[in-house]
C-alpha positions as CSV (number, residue, x, y, z in Angstrom):
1,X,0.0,0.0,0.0
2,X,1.6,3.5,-1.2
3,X,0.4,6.9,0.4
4,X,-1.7,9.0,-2.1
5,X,0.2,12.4,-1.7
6,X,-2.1,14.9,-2.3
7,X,-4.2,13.2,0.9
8,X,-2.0,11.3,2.7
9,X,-4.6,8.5,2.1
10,X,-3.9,5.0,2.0
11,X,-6.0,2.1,-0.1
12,X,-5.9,-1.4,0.0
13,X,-6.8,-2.1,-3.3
14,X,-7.3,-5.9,-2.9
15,X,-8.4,-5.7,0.4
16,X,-11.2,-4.1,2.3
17,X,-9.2,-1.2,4.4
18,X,-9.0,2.1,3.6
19,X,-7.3,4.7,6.0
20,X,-8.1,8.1,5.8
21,X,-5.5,10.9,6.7
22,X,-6.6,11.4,10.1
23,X,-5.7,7.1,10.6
24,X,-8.7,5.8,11.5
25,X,-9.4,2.9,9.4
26,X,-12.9,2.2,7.7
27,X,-14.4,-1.7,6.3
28,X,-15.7,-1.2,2.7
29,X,-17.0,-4.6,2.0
30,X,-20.2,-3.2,0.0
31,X,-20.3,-2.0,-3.5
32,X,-23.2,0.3,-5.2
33,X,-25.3,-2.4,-6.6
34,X,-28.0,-0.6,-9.2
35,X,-31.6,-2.1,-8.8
36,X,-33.5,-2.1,-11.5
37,X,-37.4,-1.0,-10.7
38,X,-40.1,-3.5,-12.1
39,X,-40.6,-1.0,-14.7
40,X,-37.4,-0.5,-15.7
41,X,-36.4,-4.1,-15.5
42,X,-39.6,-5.2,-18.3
43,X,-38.3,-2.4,-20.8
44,X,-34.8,-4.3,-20.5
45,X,-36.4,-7.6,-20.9
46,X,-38.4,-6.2,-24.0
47,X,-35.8,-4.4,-25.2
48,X,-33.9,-7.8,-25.2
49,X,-36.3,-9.7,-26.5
50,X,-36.6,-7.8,-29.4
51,X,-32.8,-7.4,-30.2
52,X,-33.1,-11.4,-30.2
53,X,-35.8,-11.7,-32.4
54,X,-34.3,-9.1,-35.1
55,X,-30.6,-11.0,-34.9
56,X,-32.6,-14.3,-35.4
57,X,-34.7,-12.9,-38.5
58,X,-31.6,-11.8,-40.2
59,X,-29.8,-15.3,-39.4
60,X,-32.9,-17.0,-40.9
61,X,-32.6,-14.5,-44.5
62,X,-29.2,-15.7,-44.0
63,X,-29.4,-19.0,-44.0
64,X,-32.1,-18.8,-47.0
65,X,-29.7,-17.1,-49.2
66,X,-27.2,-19.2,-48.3
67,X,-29.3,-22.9,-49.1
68,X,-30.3,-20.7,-52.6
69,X,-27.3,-20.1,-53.9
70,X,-26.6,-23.7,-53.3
71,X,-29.1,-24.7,-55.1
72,X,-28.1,-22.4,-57.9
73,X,-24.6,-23.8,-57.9
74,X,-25.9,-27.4,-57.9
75,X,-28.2,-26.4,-61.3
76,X,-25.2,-24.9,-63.3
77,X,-23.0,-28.2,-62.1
78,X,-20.5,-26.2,-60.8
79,X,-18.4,-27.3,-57.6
């Protein structure tokens, strides 16, 4: 642990200590977690949903192209 020099504040990046310039040492087990509100939580999920659906649609147009020009190339008997 190094000394911030503009505070005199030392971190224990790993750990859970942090001691302020006066000395006293503080636990900081918690992080900020963000809850979602039910609201907020069913436009994510819709939002999600949707994203899904869109990237599936375009692999399915995909995947038809794909078997087409396979078909073509089997018709003109070229490998």
């Amino acid at each position: 642990m190094e000394p911030c020099k503009a505070t005199n504040e030392t971190i224990n990046v790993g750990g859970t200590d942090v001691q302020t310039a006066s000395g006293s040492k503080t636990d900081v087990t918690q992080k900020r977690v963000v809850k979602l509100t039910a609201k907020a939580l069913a436009e994510k999920l819709d939002k999600l949903q949707t994203d899904r659906k869109a990237k599936l649609n375009k692999a399915n147009v995909i995947r038809k192209s794909i078997r087409n020009y396979m078909v073509k190339n089997e018709n003109t008997g070229r490998e």
